[in-house]
C-alpha positions in Angstrom: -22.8 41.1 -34.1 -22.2 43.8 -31.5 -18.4 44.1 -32.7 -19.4 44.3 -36.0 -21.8 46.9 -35.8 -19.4 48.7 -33.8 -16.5 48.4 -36.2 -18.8 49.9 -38.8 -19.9 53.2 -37.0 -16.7 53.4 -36.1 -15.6 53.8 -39.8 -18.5 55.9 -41.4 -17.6 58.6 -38.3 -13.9 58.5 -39.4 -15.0 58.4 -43.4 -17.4 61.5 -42.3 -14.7 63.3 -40.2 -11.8 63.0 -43.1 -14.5 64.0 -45.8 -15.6 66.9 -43.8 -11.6 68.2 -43.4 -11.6 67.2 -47.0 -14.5 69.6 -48.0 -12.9 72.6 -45.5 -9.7 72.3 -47.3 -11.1 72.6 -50.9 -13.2 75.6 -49.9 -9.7 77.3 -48.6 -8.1 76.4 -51.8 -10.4 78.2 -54.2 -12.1 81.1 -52.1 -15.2 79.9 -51.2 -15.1 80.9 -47.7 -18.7 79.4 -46.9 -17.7 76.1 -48.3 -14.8 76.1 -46.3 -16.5 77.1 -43.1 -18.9 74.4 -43.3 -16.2 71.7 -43.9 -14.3 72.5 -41.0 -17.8 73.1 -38.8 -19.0 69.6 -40.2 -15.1 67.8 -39.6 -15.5 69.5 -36.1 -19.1 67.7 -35.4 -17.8 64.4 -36.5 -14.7 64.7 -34.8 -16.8 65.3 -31.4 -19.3 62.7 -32.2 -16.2 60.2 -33.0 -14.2 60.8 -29.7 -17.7 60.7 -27.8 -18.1 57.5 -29.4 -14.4 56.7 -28.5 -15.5 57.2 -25.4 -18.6 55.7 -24.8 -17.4 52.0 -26.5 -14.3 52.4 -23.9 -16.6 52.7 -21.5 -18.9 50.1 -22.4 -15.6 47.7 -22.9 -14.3 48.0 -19.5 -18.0 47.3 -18.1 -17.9 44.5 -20.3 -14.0 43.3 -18.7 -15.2 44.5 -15.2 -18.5 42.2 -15.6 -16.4 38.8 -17.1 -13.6 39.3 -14.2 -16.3 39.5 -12.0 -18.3 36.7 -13.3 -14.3 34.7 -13.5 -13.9 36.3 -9.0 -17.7 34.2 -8.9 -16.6 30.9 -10.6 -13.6 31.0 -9.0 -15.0 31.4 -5.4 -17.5 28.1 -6.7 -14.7 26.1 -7.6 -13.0 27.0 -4.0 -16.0 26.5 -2.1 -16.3 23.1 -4.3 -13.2 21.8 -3.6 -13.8 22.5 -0.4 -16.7 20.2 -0.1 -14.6 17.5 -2.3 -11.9 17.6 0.5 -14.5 17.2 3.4 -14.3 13.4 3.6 -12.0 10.8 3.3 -13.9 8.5 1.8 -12.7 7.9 -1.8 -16.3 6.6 -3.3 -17.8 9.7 -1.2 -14.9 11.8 -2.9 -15.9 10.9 -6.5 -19.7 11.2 -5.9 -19.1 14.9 -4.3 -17.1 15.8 -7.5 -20.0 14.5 -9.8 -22.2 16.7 -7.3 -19.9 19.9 -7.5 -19.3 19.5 -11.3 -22.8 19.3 -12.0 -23.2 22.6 -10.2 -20.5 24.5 -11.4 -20.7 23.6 -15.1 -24.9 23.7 -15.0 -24.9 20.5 -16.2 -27.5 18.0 -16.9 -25.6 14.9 -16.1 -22.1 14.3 -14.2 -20.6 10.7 -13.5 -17.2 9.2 -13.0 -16.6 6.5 -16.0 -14.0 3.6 -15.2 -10.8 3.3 -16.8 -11.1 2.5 -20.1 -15.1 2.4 -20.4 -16.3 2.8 -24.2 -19.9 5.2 -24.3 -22.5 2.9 -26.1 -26.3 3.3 -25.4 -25.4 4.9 -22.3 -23.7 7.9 -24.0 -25.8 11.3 -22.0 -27.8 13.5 -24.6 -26.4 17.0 -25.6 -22.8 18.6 -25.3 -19.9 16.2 -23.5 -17.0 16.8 -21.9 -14.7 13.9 -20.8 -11.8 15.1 -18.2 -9.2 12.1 -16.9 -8.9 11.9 -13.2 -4.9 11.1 -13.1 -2.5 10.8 -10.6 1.3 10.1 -10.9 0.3 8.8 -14.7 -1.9 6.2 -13.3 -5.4 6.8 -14.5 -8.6 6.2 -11.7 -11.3 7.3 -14.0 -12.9 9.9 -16.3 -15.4 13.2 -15.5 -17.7 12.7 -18.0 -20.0 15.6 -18.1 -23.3 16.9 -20.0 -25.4 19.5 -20.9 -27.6 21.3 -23.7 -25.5 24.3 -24.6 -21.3 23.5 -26.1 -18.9 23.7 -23.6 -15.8 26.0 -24.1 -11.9 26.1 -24.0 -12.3 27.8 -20.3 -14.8 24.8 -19.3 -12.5 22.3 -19.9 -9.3 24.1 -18.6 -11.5 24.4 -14.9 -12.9 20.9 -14.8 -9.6 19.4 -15.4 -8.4 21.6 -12.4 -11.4 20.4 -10.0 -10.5 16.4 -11.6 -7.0 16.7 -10.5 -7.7 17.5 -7.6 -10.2 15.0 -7.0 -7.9 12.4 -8.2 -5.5 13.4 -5.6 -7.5 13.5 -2.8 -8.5 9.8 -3.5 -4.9 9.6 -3.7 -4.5 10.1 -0.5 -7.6 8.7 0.8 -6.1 5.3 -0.5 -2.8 6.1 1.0 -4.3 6.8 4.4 -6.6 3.9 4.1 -3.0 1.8 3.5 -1.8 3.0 6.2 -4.4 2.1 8.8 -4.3 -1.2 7.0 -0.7 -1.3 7.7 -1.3 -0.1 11.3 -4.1 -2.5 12.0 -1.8 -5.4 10.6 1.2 -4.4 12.9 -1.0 -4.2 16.1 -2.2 -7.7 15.2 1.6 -9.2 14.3 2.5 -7.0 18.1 -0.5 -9.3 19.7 0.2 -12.6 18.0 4.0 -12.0 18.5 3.4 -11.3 22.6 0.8 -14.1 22.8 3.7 -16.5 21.1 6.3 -15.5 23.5 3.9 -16.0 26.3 3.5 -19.4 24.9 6.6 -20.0 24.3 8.1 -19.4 27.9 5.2 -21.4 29.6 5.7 -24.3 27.4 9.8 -24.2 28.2 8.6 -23.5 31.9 6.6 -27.2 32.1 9.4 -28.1 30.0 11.9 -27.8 32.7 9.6 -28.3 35.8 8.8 -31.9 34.4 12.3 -32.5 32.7 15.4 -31.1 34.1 14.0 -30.2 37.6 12.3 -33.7 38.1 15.6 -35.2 36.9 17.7 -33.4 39.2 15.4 -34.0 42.0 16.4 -38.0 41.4 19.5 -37.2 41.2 19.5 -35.5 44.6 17.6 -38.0 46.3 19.9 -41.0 44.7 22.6 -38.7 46.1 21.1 -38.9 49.5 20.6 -42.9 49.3 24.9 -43.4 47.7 25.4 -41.3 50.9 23.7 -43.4 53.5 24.7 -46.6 51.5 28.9 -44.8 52.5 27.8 -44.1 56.0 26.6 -47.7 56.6 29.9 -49.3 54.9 27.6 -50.4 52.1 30.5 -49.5 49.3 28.9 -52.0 46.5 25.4 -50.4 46.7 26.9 -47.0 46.7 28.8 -47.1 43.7 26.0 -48.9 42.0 23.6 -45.8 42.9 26.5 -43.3 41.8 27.1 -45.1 38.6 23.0 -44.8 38.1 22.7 -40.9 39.3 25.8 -40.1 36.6 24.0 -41.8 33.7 20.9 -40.0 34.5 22.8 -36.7 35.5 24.6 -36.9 31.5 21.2 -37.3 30.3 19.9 -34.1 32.3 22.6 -32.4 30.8 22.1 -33.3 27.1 18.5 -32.7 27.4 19.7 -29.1 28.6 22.1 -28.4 25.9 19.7 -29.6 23.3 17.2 -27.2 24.8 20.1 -24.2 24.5 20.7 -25.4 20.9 17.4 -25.1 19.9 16.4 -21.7 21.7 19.7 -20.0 20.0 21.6 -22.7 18.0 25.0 -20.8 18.1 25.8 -22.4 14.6 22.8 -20.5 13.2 24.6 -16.9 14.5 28.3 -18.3 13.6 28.0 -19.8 10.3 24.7 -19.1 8.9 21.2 -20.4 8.1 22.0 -23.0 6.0 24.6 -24.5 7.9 22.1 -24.5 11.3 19.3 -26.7 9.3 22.2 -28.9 7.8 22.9 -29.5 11.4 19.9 -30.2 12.7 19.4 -32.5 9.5 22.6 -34.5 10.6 21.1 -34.6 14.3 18.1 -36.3 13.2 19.8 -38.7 11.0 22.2 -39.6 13.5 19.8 -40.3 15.9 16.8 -41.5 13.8 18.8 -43.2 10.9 16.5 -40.9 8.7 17.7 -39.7 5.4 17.1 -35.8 5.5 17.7 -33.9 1.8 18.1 -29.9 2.3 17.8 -27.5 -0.4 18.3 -24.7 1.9 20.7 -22.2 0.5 17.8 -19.2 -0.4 17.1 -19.0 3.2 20.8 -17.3 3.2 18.5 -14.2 1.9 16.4 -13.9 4.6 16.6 -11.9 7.1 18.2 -12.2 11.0 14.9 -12.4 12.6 13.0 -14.3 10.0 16.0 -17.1 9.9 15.6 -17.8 13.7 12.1 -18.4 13.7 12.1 -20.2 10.5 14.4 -22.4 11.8 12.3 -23.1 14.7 9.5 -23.9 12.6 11.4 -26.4 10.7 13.3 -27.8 13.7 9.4 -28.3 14.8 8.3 -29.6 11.5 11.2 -32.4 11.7 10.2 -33.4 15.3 6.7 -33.9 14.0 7.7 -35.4 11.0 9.9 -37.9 13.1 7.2 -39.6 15.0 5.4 -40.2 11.6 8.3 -42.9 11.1 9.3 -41.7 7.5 12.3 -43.1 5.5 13.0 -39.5 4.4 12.7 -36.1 5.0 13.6 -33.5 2.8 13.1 -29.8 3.4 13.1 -26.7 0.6 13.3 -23.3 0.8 12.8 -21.2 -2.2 11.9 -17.3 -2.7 8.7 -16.7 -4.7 8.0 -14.5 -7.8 6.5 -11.5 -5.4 9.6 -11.2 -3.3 8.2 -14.0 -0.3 10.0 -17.0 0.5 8.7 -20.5 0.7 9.5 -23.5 3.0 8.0 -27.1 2.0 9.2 -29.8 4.3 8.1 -33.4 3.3 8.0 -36.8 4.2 7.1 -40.0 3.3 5.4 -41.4 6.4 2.0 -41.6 8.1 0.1 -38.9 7.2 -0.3 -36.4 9.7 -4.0 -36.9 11.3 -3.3 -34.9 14.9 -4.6 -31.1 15.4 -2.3 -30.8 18.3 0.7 -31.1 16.2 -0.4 -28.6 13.4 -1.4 -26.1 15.9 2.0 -26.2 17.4 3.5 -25.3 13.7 0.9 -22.9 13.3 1.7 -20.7 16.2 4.8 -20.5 14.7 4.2 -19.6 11.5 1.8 -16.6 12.7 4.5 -15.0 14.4 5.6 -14.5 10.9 2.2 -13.6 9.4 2.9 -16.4 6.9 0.4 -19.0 5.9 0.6 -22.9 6.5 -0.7 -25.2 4.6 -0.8 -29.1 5.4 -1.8 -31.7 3.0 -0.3 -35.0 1.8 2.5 -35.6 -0.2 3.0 -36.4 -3.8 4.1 -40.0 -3.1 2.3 -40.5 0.3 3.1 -39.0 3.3 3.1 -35.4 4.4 3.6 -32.1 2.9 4.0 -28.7 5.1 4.2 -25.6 3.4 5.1 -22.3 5.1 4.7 -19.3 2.8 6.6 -15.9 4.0 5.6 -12.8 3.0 8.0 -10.1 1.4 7.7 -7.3 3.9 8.3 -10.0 7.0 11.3 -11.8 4.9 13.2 -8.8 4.5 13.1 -7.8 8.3 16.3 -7.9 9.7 17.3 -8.0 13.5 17.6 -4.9 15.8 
């Protein structure tokens, strides 16, 4: 209305001015001095009252520009000291109920809530004006700012709440990244514990191992030493060799016991020729010594990597054992990867079903040095079933 109005004086001064010059300029023409002196006095007086006018809107327009930038210097200031309070947490609920808080400030609005991804407005839909801005980051959509209020909201409205949503959206962003990453810190503490508790484990149970194995063994041995020895000094030469013959049996014994124990601390056929070959192996192992058909479908663990084949292995070489004392007429073990990337070990037999907690525990201290899961349960056809499930971060880990 203002504009209007201010287009039209504009013209009637101009129309007055031009008709005034107009009026001078006949008066010249034909003589009439009076006439033209009054044109030219009434041109001058609308002239001055048009370029005071000229004057007076520019002035009034520049208040008018000096007032919106300073009323833009305000809302931006808001929207800093907003985002600003957005930012204060790392919370990502606390986040989005700060933005609803800072929105409904900054826009004077009536109502301000985050809407889920694709949530459809039904009786719920606020009363008055809406404005719906996505909060997006890298294309993946967390939610929508819907907001409301009485009077319409404008092109500028929409271009500044879509700047306070992004920002938002990021800042949950990286709330959820951080919150990943603590997750992912917390997790690797607890895989450092469970990996120093296992070693610990492991090198008191292969202490007891050799203090009541090997050690006891080659005490015999020294003692049977002492009595072929004494047999010799008395001239006793049938007892002596009988005690020899005796302390040789039980000294090859001592010795396989102690390469079996190297073999399956390190098997050097698992660093030499692979994973695959090593279970193969120790398949043959216990089917020469068991007479127990063992079927391997083995090749995936190939894939795997250096640290997570060694103590696989070991958790199948323990598997067998266990399996073994169940008297089974077969064994067969699998390893296959799984559709997110883990890999998956099933080793089942056909015997008695496994009933003692002392030999799943022993599996299962194994299995968390992996952070895998074990599940026990019986077979398809009688039996047992173990199941060792590897996650995709710990199968990829390769040796240092």
């Amino acid at each position: 209305m203002d504009g209007r109005f201010s287009r039209n004086a504009r013209g009637i001064l101009v129309g007055c001015t031009v008709g005034a010059a107009l009026v001078g300029a006949f008066g010249l023409a034909f003589g009439e001095a009076a006439v033209a002196a009054g044109g030219l006095v009434a041109s001058t007086a609308f002239f001055g009252a048009f370029a005071l006018y000229l004057i007076v809107s520019e002035r009034r327009r520049h208040e008018s520009a000096e007032d919106e930038l300073q009323a833009q210097t305000t809302f931006l200031e808001s929207l800093v000291d907003s985002i600003a309070a957005v930012s204060s947490t790392l919370d990502a609920a606390e986040i989005l109920d700060r933005t609803c808080d800072e929105a409904r400030r900054l826009f004077d609005a009536s109502s301000a809530r985050i809407l889920p991804p694709g949530h459809v407005s039904g009786t719920d839909r606020p009363a008055g004006e809406r404005m719906v801005v996505p909060l997006a980051v890298h294309g993946e959509l967390l939610g929508d700012l819907e907001l409301a209020r009485p009077d319409a909201f404008h092109r500028w409205d929409h271009m500044r709440a879509t700047v306070l949503a992004d920002f938002a959206a990021r800042m949950v962003e990286n709330s959820r990244l951080l919150e990943e990453a603590r997750d992912r810190e917390a997790e690797r503490e607890r895989l450092t514990e469970r990996l120093i508790t296992a070693e610990q484990d492991e090198r008191r149970r292969l202490s007891l191992f050799l203090h009541d194995g090997p050690l006891q063994s080659m005490s015999g041995i020294a003692l049977m030493h002492d009595a072929a020895l004494a047999a010799l000094q008395e001239g006793r030469t049938e007892d002596a060799a009988n005690v020899i013959e005796n302390s040789l049996q039980k000294e090859r014994d001592t010795i396989r016991v102690l390469r079996d124990l190297s073999f399956a601390i390190e098997p050097l056929v698992l660093r030499d020729q692979g994973f695959y070959a090593a279970v193969r192996a120790l398949a043959d192992q216990v089917e020469g010594t068991h007479r127990i058909t063992v079927v391997t479908h083995v090749e995936a663990g190939e894939r795997l990597g250096e640290k997570t084949q060694v103590a696989l292995y070991q958790i199948i070489r323990e598997s067998l054992n266990q399996a073994v004392r169940r008297r089974p007429l077969k064994i067969e073990v699998v390893v296959g990867e799984r559709e997110d990337g883990g890999f998956q070990t099933e080793i089942t037999d056909d015997g008695v079903e496994e009933r003692r907690r002392a030999s799943i525990e022993a599996i299962d201290e194994r299995v968390k040095i992996l952070n895998g899961r074990l599940e026990i349960d019986s077979g398809e056809n009688g039996g047992t079933l173990v199941r060792v499930v590897v996650p995709p971060y710990v199968a990829a880990a390769r040796g240092g």
